[in-house]
N, C-alpha and C positions, 0 to 999 in steps of 0.2 A: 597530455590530458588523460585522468584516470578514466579508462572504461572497468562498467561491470561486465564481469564472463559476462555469455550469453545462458546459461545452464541455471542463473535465476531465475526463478518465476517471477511473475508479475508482482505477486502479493506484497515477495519482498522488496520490490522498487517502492511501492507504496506505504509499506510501513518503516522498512530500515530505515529511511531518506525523509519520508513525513512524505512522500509525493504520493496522494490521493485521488483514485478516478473520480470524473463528475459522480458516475452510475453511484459509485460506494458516497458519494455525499451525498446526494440525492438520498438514497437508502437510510442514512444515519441519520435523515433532516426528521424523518416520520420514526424512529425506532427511539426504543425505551422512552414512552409519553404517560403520563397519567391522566389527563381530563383534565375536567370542570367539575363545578357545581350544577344540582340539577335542578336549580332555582335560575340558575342566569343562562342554561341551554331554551327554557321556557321565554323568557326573556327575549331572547335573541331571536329565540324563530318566533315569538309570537309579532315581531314585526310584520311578518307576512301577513298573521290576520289584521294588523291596522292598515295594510296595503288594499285589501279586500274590502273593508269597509270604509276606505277613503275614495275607493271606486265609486261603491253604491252612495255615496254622501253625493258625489258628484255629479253622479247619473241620475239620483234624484231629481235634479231640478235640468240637466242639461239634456239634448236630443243627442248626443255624436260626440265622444271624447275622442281627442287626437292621438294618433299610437304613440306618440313621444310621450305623454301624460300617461297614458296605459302601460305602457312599458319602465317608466320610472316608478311605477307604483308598484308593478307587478314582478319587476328583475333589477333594477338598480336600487331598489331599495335594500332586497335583502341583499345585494351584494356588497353594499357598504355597511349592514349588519354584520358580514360577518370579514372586514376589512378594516377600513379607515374611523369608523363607528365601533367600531365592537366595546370600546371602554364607555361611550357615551350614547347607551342606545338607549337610555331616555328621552335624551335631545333626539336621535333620530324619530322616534315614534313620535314626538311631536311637531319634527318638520312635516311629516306623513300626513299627519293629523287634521294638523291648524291649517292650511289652508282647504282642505276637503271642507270645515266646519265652516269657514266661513265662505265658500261658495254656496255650502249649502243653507246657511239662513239670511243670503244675500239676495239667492234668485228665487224667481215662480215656482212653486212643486210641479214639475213636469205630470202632464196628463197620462196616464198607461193604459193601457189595456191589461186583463190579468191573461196571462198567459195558458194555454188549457194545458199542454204539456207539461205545465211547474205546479199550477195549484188543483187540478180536477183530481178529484177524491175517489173518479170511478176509474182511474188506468193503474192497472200493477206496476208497472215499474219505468215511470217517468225520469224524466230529465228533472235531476235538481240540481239547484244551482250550487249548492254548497259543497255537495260530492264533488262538482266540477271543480269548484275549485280549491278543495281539500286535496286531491289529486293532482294537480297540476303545482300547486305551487309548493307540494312536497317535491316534485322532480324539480322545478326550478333550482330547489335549493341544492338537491342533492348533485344535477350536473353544476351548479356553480362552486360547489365544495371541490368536488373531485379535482380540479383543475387547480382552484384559489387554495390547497393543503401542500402547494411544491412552491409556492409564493414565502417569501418571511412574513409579507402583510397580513398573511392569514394567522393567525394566534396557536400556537401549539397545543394549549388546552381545548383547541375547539376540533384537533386532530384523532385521527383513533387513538385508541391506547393502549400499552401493550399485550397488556393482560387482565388490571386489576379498573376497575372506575368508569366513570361515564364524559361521553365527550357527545359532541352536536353531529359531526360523519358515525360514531356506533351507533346512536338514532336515526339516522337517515337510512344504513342500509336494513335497520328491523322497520321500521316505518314503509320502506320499497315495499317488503313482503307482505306487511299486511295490510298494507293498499293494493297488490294484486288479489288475495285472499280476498277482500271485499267486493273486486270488481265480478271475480268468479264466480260469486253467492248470485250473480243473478240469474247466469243458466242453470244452478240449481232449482232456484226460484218457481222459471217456468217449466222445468221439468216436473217438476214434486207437483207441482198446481194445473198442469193439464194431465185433463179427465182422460183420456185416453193413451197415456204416457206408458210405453213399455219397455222396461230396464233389459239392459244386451246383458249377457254373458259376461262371467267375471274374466275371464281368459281376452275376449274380446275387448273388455274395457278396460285391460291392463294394455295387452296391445295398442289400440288407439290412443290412450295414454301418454305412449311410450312414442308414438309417429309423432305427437301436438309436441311432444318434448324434446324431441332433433334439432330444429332449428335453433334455439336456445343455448343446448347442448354443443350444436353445431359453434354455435359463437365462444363457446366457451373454448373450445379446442382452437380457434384461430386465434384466441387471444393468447393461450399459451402460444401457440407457434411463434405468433409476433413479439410477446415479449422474451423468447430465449434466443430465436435469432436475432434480433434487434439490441439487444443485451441494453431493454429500458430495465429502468429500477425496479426492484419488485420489493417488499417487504412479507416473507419467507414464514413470519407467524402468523400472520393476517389467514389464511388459508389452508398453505403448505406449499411444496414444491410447484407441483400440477394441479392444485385445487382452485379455483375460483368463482368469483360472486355467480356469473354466470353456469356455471355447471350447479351452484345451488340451487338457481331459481328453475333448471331444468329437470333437477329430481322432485322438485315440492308435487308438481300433478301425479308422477309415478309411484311416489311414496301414497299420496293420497287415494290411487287407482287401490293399490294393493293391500290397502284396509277397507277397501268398500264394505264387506261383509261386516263389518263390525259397526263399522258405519252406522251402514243400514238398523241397527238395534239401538246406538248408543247416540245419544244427541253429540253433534260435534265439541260444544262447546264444555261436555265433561269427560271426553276423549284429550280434548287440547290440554286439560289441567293433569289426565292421568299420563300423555306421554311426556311432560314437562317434570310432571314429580318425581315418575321413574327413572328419567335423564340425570335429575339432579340426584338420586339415589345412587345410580351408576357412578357419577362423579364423584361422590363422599367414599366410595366404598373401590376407589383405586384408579378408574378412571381420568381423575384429573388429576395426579399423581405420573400418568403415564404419557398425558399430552402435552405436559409441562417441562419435563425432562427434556433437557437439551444432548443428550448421548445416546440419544436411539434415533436421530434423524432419518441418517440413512441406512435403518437397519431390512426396511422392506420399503413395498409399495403404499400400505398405510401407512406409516409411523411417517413416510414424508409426506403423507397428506394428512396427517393426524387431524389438523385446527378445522381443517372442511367439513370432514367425514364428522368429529364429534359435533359439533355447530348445527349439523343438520337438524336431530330430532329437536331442537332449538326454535331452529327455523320455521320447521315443521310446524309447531305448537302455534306461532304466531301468524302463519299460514289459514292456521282454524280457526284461531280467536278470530281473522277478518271475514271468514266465513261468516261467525257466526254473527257479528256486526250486521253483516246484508242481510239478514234475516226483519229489522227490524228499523234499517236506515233506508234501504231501497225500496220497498214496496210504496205508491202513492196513497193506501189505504190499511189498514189493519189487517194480517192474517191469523187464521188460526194457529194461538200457542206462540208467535213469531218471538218469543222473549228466549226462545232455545232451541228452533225451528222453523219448520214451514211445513203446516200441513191442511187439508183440504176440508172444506166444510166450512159452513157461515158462522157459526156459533162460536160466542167467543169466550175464553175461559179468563181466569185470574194470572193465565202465562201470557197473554194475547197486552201488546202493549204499543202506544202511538210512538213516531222515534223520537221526540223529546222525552216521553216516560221512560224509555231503553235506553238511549245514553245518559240520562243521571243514573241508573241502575248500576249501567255496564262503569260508569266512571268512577261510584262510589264503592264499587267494588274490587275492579280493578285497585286502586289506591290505596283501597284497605289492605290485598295481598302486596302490594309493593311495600307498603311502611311496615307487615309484618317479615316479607323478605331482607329488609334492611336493618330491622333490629334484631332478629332470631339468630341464635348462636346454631342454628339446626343447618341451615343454609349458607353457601360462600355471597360475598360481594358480587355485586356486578359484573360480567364479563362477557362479553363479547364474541371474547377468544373462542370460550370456551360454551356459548349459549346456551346459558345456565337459566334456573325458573326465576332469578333477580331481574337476567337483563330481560328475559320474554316479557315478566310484570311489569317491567318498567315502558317496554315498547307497547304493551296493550296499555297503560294505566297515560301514556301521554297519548298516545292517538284518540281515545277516548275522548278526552280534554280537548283537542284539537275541535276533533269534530263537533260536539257539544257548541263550542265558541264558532265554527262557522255556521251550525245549525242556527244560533242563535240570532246572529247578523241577518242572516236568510229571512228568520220572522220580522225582525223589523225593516225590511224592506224586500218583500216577499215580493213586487212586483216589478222589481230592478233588473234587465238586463244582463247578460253575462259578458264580460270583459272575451274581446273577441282574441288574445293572447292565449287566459288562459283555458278556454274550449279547443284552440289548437294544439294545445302541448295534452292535454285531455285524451285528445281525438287518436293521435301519434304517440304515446307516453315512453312505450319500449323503445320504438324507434326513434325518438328524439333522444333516449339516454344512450342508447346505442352509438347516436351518431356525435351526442357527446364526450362518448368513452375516446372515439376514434379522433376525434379535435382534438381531447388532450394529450393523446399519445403526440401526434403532430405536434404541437407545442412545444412537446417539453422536448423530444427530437431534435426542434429548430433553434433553442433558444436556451440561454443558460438562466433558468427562471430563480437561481438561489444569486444572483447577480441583479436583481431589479428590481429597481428603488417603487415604493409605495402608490406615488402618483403611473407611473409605467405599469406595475403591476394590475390596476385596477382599469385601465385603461385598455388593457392586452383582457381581461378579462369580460370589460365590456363587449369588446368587438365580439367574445368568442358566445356571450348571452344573447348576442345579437344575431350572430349566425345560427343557431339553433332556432331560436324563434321566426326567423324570416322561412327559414326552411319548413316550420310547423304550419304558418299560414299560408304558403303556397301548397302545402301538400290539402290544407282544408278548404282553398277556394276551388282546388281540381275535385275536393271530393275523393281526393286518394287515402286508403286508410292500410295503413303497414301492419297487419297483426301476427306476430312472432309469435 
């Protein structure tokens, strides 16, 4: 029987012979992708919003929906959006639909009380229901992606891409970011608007900064550990070597500490446009030339984290735009100027806007710089890679829209309940993605997921949207709230 020496490496058993590790097909299954359209990424996740308002159609008229009902509306739905549905998610949106519509002009309009916490005009910064669940059922989708993109059920164009286009996961992790930017805008909020509020030391606020941003950090460094001892798959341009999502979301407060000063002068949201323009300047003028190159990998300790490090002032940008969203989403009543800030005083000027007048602002403008990113020979395509002012405009010009459409739902049934699911994934948001980082890694560990058929795959998926969720409303019936 022929043996090979031992003095081959591995590589070549794997290529000489065609015999290929899991890890490297795993690897190849996510590598060289182009996307979708950005008509049918809208499409696909706007399921979620018919999940949302098939809730409140329902709760209209009923006292107490059953969690199997709440949870089919709120995580099986979009996970056969982006599954067994995904060619026919018109048909999906009206299985969603048509029964909510006809529970709802079947039974009595349930009696409510309005709630003082949703609708009272005198609290700063209420619980609304549509934040909650614009928030939440963006993490749904995103932990059901992460897992459902190592399945074949899952669609290739719905996976990242490698460089050039848009796909439904490059929107979910800029959508991550500027759903935490928003949620941020509110200790701004009460900082800026109490009367007696006295700003620390810039040295002190980079510091503090810098401790809030450890643990984050901290996950970032165990994920690398476990993924190079573990030898799970990685995909090497997504990031870089040592770079990943989590060590992003760890720099966004630090970066943001260490412009305070400027800050402080310049409204955020034309700081966001000026480090996104200059990013994208940087890029035309050799930088993306240098992160694109495949021969300088392992030339230093950037160059193998090139896609992290350049993605940031990216990040960064869209970090601010959700900033400056809570300016004019969160407050329960008008503040001064809130169309570009928050500042103190009753008096309201022609900046000062309610948040249905703010998001068609913020939405028709957003859109206008997206369709002029898309058609302008001035600027690149879309990337991700490389987070450039196409993908930022296109992350702020759909979250926009997003919200807009759940703001709307809210008014028409303004005195509707919140689905007890998604106020738990709300409540936990990091720590449920966290603990779904960790599920998938488990998963794919255990199981060869490029080996299982459509029905198994969505089945193996269910369980794992299950476990999350169960875990979200025991941590919210304890009243435990995990903040990283």
């Amino acid at each position: 029987m022929f043996r090979l020496p031992k003095r081959y490496p591995r590589f070549f058993l794997q290529y000489r012979f065609g015999v290929m590790s899991l890890k490297q097909q795993k690897e190849n299954f996510v590598t060289g992708l182009t996307g979708g359209s950005v008509p049918e990424i809208y499409w696909v996740t706007s399921v979620a919003l018919s999940g949302y308002l098939a809730y409140n159609m329902i709760r209209s008229t009923s006292r107490n929906i059953p969690f199997v009902v709440d949870f089919s509306l709120q995580v099986v739905a979009i996970l056969l959006a982006v599954t067994l549905y995904c060619n026919i998610i018109g048909t999906l949106h009206g299985l969603v639909l048509g029964p909510a519509v006809l529970v709802m002009f079947s039974g009595a309009p349930k009696k409510t009380q309005k709630s003082k916490s949703v609708n009272s005009s005198n609290e700063l910064l209420p619980q609304k229901p549509f934040l909650t669940a614009y928030r939440a059922q963006m993490l749904i989708l995103t932990n059901i992606a992460i897992l459902a993109v190592d399945f074949k059920v899952f669609p290739r164009r719905f996976a990242k891409v490698e460089t050039w286009g848009t796909s439904m996961m490059d929107i979910g992790v800029g959508s991550f970011v500027f759903s935490m930017g928003l949620a941020s805008s509110r200790l701004l909020i009460k900082q800026i608007l109490q009367q007696n509020y006295k700003r620390g030391s810039y040295v002190g606020l980079v510091f503090r900064s810098s401790v809030k941003a450890m643990p984050v950090l901290g996950l970032g460094l165990v994920r690398l550990i476990s993924v190079k001892s573990l030898e799970y798959q990685e995909h090497v341009t997504e990031y870089g070597i040592h770079w990943n999502f989590f060590i992003t979301l760890g720099f966004l407060p630090i970066c943001l500490a260490f412009l305070n000063p400027v800050i402080e002068i310049i409204p955020r949201v034309f700081l966001a446009f000026f480090v996104t323009i200059c990013h994208e300047v940087a890029l035309q003028k050799g930088l993306q030339q240098f992160v694109l190159r495949s021969d300088n990998r392992m030339d230093n300790l950037v160059t193998m984290n090139k896609e992290g490090i350049c993605s940031l002032p990216g990040y960064f940008s869209i970090f601010l735009f959700g900033q400056c969203f809570g300016y004019f989403v969160l407050p329960g009543r008008k503040t001064r100027n809130n169309l570009f800030g928050a500042s103190q005083g009753s008096t309201q000027t022609k900046w000062t806007v309610t948040t249905n007048q703010g998001l068609i602002i913020a939405t028709l403008v957003s859109h206008g710089c997206f369709w002029y990113c898309q058609n302008s020979f001035l600027v690149s395509q879309v990337s991700r890679r490389l987070g450039n002012i196409s993908y930022v405009m296109w992350v702020v010009s759909y979250n926009s829209s997003m919200l807009l459409a759940y703001h709307w739902i809210n008014q028409a049934f303004p005195n509707a309940s919140m689905s007890p699911i998604l106020q738990a994934i709300n409540k936990n948001g990091l720590a449920i993605f966290l603990l779904a980082n960790v599920t998938t890694g488990v998963v794919n560990m255990t199981i060869n997921t490029l080996e299982c058929g459509s029905i198994c795959a969505v089945a193996i998926l269910a369980v794992y949207g299950l476990s999350w969720v169960v875990v979200a409303i025991i941590l919210e019936r304890r009243k435990i709230y995990i903040k990283l």
